[in-house]
PLY file of the C-alpha trace (Angstrom):
ply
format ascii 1.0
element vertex 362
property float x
property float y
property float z
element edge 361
property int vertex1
property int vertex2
end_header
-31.72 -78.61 -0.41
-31.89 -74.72 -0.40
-29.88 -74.03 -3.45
-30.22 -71.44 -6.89
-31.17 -72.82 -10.19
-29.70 -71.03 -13.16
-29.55 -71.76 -16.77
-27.27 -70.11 -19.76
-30.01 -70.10 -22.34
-31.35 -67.17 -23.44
-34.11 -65.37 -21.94
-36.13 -62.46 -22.30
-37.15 -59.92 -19.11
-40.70 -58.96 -18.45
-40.06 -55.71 -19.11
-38.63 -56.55 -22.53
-41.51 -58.71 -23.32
-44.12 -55.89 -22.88
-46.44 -55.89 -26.66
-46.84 -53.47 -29.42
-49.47 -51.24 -28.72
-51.50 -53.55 -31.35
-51.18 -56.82 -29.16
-54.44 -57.50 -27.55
-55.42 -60.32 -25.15
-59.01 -61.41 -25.47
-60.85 -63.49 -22.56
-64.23 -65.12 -23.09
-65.77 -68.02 -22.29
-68.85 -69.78 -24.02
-72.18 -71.52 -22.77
-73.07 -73.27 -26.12
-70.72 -76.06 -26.18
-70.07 -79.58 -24.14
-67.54 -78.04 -22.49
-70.04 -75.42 -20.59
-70.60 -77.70 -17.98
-67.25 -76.85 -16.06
-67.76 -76.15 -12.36
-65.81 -74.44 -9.88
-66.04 -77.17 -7.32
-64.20 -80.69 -7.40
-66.04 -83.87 -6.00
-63.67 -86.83 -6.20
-63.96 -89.45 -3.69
-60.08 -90.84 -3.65
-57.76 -88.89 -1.05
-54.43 -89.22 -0.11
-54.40 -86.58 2.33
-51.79 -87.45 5.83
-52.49 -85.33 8.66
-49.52 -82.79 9.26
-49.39 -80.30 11.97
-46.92 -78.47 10.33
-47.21 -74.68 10.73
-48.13 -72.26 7.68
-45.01 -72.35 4.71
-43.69 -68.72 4.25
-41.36 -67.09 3.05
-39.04 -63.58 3.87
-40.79 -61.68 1.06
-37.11 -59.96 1.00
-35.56 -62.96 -0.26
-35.86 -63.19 -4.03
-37.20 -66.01 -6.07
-34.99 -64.72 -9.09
-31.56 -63.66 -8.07
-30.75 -62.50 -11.57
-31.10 -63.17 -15.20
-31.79 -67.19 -15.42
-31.49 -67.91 -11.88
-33.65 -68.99 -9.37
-33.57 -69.82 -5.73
-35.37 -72.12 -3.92
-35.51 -75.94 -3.12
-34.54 -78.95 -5.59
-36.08 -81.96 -3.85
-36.88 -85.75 -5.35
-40.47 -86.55 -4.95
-39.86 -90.03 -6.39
-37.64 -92.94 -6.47
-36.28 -92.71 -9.84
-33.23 -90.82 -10.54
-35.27 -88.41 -12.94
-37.47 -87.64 -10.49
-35.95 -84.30 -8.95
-37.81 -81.05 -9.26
-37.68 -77.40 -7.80
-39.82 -75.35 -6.10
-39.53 -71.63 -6.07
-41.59 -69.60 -2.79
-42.65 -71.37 0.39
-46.22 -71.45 0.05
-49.03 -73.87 1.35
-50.36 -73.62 -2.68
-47.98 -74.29 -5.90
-48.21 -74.02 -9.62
-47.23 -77.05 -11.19
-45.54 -76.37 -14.64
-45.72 -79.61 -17.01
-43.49 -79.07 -20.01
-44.34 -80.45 -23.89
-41.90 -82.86 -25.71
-37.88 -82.42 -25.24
-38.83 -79.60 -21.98
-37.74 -80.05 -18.57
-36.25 -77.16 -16.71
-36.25 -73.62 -18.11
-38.83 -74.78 -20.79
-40.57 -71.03 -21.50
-39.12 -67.56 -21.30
-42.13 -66.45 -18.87
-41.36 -68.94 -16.03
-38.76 -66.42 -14.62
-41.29 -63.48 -14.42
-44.16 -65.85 -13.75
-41.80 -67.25 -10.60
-41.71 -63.51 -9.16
-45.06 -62.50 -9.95
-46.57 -65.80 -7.77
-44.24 -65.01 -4.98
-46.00 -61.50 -5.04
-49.01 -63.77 -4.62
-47.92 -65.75 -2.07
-47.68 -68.89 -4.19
-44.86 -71.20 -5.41
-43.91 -72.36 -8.24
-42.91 -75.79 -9.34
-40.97 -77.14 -12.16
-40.12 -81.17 -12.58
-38.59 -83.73 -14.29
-40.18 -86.59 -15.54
-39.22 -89.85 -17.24
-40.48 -88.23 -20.53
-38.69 -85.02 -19.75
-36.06 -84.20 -22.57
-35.37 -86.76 -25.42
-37.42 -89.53 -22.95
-40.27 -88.93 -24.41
-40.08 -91.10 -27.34
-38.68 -94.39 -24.83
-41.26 -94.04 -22.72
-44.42 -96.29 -22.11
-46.99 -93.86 -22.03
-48.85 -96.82 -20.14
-48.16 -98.14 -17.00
-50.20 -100.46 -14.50
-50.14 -99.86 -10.61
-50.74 -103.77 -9.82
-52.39 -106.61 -11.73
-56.15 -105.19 -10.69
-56.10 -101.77 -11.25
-56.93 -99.62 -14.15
-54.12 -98.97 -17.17
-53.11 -95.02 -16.64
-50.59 -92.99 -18.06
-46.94 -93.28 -16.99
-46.60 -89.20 -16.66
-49.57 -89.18 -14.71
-48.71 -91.71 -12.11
-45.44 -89.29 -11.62
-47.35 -86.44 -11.50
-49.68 -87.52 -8.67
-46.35 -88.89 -7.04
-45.34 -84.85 -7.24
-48.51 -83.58 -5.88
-48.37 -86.55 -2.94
-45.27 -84.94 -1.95
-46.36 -81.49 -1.97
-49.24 -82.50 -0.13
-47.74 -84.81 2.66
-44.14 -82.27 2.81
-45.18 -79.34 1.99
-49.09 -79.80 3.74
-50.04 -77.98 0.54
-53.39 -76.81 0.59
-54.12 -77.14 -3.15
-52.42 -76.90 -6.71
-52.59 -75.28 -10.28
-51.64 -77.15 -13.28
-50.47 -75.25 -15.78
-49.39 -77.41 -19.14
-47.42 -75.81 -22.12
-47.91 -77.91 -24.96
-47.93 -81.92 -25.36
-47.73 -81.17 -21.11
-51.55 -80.20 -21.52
-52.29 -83.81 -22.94
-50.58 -84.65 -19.45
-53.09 -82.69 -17.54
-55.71 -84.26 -19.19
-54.77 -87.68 -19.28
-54.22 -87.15 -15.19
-57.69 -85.85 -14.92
-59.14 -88.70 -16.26
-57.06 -91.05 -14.17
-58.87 -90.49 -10.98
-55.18 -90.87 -9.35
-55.73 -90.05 -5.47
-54.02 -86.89 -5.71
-55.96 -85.28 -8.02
-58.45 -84.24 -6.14
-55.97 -81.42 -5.10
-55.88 -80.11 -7.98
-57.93 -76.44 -7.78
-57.64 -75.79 -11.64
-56.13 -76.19 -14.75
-54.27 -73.77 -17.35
-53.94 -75.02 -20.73
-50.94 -72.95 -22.52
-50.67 -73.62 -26.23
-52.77 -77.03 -26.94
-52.21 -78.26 -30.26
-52.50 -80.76 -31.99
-48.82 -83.06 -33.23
-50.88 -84.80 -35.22
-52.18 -82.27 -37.12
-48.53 -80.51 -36.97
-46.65 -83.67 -37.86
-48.96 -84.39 -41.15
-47.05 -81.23 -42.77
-44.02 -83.04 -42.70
-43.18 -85.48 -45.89
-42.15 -88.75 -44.18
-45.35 -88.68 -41.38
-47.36 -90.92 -43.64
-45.27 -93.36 -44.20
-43.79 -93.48 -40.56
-47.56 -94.04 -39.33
-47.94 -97.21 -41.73
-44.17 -98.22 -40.31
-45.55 -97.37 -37.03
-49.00 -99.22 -37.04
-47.20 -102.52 -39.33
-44.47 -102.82 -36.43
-47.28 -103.01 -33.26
-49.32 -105.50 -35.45
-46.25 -107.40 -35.43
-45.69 -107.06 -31.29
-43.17 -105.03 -32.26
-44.73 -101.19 -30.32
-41.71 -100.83 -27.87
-39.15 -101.30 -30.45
-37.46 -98.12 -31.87
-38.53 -95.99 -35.38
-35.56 -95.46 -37.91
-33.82 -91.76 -37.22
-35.90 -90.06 -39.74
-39.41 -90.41 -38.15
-38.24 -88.27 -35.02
-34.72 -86.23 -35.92
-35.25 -85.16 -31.39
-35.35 -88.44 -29.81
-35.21 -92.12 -30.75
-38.65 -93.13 -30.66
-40.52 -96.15 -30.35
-43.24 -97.66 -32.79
-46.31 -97.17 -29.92
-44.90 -93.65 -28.87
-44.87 -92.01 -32.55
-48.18 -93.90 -33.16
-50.05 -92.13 -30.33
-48.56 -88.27 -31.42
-49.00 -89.01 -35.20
-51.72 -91.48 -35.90
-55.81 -90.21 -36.08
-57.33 -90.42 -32.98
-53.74 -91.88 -30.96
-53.69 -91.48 -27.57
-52.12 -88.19 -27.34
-55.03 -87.07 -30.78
-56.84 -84.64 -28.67
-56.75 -80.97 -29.87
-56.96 -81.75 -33.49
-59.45 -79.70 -35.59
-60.72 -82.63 -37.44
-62.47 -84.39 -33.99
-66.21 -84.33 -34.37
-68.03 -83.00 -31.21
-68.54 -86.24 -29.78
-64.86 -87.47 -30.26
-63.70 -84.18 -28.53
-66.24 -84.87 -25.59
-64.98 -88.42 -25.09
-61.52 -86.89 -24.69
-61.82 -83.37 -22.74
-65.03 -83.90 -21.41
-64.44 -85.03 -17.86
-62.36 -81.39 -17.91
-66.07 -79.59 -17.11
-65.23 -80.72 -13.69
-62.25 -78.17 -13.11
-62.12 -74.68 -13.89
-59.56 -74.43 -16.68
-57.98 -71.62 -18.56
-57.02 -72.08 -22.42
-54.16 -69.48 -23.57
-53.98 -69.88 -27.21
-51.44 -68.33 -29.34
-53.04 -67.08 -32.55
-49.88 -66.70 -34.41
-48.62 -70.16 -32.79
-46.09 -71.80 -35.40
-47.31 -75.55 -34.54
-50.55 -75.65 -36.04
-51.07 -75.50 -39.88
-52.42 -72.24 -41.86
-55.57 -74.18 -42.45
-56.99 -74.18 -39.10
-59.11 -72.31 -38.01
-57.62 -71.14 -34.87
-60.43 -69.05 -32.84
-63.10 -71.60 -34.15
-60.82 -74.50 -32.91
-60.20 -72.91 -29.20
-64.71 -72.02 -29.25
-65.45 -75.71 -30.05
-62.99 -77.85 -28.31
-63.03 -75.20 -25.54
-65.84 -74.19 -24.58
-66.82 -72.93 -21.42
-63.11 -72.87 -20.02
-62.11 -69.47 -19.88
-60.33 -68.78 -23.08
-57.52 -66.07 -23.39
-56.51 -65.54 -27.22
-52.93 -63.58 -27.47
-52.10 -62.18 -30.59
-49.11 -62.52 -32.76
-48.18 -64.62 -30.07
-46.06 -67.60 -30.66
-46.54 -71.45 -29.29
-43.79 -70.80 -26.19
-45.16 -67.38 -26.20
-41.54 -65.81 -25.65
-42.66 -62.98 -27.95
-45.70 -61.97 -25.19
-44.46 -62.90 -21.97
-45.91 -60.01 -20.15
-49.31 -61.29 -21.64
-49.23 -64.77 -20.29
-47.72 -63.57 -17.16
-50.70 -61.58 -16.56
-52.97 -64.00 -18.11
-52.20 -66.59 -15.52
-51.91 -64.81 -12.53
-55.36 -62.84 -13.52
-56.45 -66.67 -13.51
-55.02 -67.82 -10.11
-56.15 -64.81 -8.23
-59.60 -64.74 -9.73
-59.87 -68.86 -9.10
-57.42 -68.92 -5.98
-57.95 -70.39 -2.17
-60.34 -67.90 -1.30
-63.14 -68.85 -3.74
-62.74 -73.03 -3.46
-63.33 -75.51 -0.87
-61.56 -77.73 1.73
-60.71 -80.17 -0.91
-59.97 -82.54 2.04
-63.54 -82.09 3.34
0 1
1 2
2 3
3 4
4 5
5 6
6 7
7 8
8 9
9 10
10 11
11 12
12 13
13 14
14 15
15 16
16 17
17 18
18 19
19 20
20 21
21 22
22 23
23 24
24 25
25 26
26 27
27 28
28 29
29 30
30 31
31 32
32 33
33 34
34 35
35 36
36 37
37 38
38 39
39 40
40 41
41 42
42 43
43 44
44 45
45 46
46 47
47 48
48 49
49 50
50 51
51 52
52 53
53 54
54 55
55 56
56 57
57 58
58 59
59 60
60 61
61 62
62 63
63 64
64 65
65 66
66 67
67 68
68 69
69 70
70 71
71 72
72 73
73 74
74 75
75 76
76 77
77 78
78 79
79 80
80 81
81 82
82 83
83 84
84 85
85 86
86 87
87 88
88 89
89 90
90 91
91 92
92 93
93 94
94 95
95 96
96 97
97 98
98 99
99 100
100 101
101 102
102 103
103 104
104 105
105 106
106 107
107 108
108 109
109 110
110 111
111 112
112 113
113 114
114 115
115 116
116 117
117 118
118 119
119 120
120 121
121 122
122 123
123 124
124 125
125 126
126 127
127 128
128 129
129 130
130 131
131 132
132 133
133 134
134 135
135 136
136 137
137 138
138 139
139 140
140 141
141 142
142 143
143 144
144 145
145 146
146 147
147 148
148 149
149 150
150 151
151 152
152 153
153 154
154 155
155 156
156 157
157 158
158 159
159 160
160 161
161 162
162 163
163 164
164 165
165 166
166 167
167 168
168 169
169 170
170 171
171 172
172 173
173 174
174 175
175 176
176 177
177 178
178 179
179 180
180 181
181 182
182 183
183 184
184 185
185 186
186 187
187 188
188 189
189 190
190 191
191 192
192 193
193 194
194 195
195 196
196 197
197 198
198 199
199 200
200 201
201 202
202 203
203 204
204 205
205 206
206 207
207 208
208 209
209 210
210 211
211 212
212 213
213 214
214 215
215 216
216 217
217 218
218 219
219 220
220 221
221 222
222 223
223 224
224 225
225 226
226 227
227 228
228 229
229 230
230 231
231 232
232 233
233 234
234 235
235 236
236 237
237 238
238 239
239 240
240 241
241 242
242 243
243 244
244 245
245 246
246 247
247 248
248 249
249 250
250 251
251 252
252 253
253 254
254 255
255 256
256 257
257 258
258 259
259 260
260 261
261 262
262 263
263 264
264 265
265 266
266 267
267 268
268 269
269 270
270 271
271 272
272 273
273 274
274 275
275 276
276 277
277 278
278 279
279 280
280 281
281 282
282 283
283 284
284 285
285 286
286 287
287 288
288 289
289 290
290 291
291 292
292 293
293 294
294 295
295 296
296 297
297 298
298 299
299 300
300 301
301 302
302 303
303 304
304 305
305 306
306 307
307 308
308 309
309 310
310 311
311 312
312 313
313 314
314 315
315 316
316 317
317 318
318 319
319 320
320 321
321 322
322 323
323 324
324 325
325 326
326 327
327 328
328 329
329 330
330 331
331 332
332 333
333 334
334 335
335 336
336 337
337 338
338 339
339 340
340 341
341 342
342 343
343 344
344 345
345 346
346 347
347 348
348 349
349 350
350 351
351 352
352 353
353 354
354 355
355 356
356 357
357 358
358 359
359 360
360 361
């Protein structure tokens, strides 16, 4: 369905986004720390690659991707048999970046999307952004587990969907490879899909980690947190996980016992960016990551993680050797420095893109 997307929110320009002459962006990458391991090559052995002799996507370069301020064009297609599952695809391109939105996002979830849309087209790339069962207030109702069939290994609800997305892309769109880029809780997505093994993933060229924090470590400054955990943790001793937490421990969403347990509770499932993980803890969680290249765009002035951290120490250690970019006074959607982590990402994609990787069907 060919069709423009447009939203009424408010939303900044690129060319009203441009810094201060005092905003810097700094890029470095480390070889001291677990994470220096990462590799520019992929070596999964799952596919679920289906021969297509579909010719090369494209697109009339004169056609834009933005018709105006909070509108796109391009194609809204399901990639899954839920209702939820609808997303929309901006550019014609044989290689897509996937955005995966944080808690309460779905479409429209960062200022830059609209700039980043028309600087990929420029590129030759599309853009992608979905729904997903936890998009919106469904984050706090959903099972973040989920089994495929009485054999196989628990994984993550989001990530099934996810490889669902990229299976489409792949088998409809004979796309040749894609770029994750989280913003958020969506990088917890990225790498809980990574560690899945899913048979999709292997598609997946790299990774860009926008604004990782921690909700633990974020939800702790709030007054009821403590005794919402012990509510939490009391009510799945009990059997009672997938029932709901009074109003008060999530004012967003209603949210279940097992869901606010796994953002709020030390080490939970989603207890992966926090600054209080030892080395090894952090390796057990991001350390199957050394086997994509990744990006990490931290925002130093970024409102969701407390005044105590240490914010450049915390990106070096649980970081590593992904690049890291480090934006300034920027804040955790980064709709003060969009034309930083416009240029940021697409400095990443080119740099990383087709030309430098493999066949990852070979």
């Amino acid at each position: 369905m060919n069709l423009s997307l447009s939203s009424s929110a408010s939303s900044s320009s690129l060319a009203s986004n441009s810094s201060s002459s005092s905003s810097t962006i700094a890029t470095t990458s480390s070889s001291t720390s677990w994470f220096s391991g990462i590799r520019g090559r992929l070596n999964r052995s799952a596919s679920c690659k289906v021969t297509s002799n579909s010719a090369s996507g494209g697109q009339d370069m004169a056609d834009p991707v933005v018709m105006g301020k909070n509108q796109f064009r391009g194609v809204l297609f399901k990639y899954g048999p839920k209702p939820v599952q609808v997303a929309f695809k901006t550019g014609d391109y044989q290689q897509q970046v996937i955005f995966i939105g944080g808690l309460t996002d779905g479409f429209f979830a960062t200022e830059y999307l609209e700039p980043l849309a028309i600087a990929l087209d420029k590129e030759r790339w599309s853009l992608v952004q979905f729904l997903m069962t936890s998009s919106y207030t469904g984050y706090g109702t959903s099972s973040l587990q989920q089994t495929y069939n009485i054999l196989a290994p628990i994984i993550y609800k989001d990530a099934m969907e996810i490889d669902q997305l990229i299976s489409y892309l792949i088998n409809k769109d004979n796309s040749e490879g894609v770029v994750l880029l989280g913003h958020s809780t969506g990088c917890q997505d990225i790498v809980h899909y990574m560690c899945a093994n899913a048979a999709c993933s292997r598609a997946v060229r790299a990774a860009i980690f926008q604004a990782p924090v921690s909700d633990r470590e974020y939800r702790a400054t709030l007054p009821e947190t403590a005794a919402m955990i012990d509510l939490a943790s009391s009510m799945i001793r009990e059997g009672r996980g997938s029932e709901l937490m009074p109003r008060e421990a999530d004012p967003c969403s209603p949210i279940t016992a097992q869901r606010y347990h796994s953002l709020c509770a030390y080490m939970g499932d989603d207890d992966m960016f926090s600054s209080d993980l030892s080395d090894d803890q952090l390796k057990q969680r991001l350390g199957h990551m050394a086997n994509t290249p990744c990006q990490v765009i931290f925002s130093m002035a970024d409102e969701y993680v407390p005044e105590y951290v240490d914010k450049k120490a915390l990106v070096e250690r649980a970081m590593g050797g992904a690049e890291k970019v480090e934006i300034e006074h920027g804040i955790h959607s980064l709709s003060n420095r969009v034309k930083e982590a416009v240029q940021a990402i697409i400095d990443f994609v080119k740099r990383e893109g087709p030309k430098g990787w493999d066949d990852p069907w070979n």
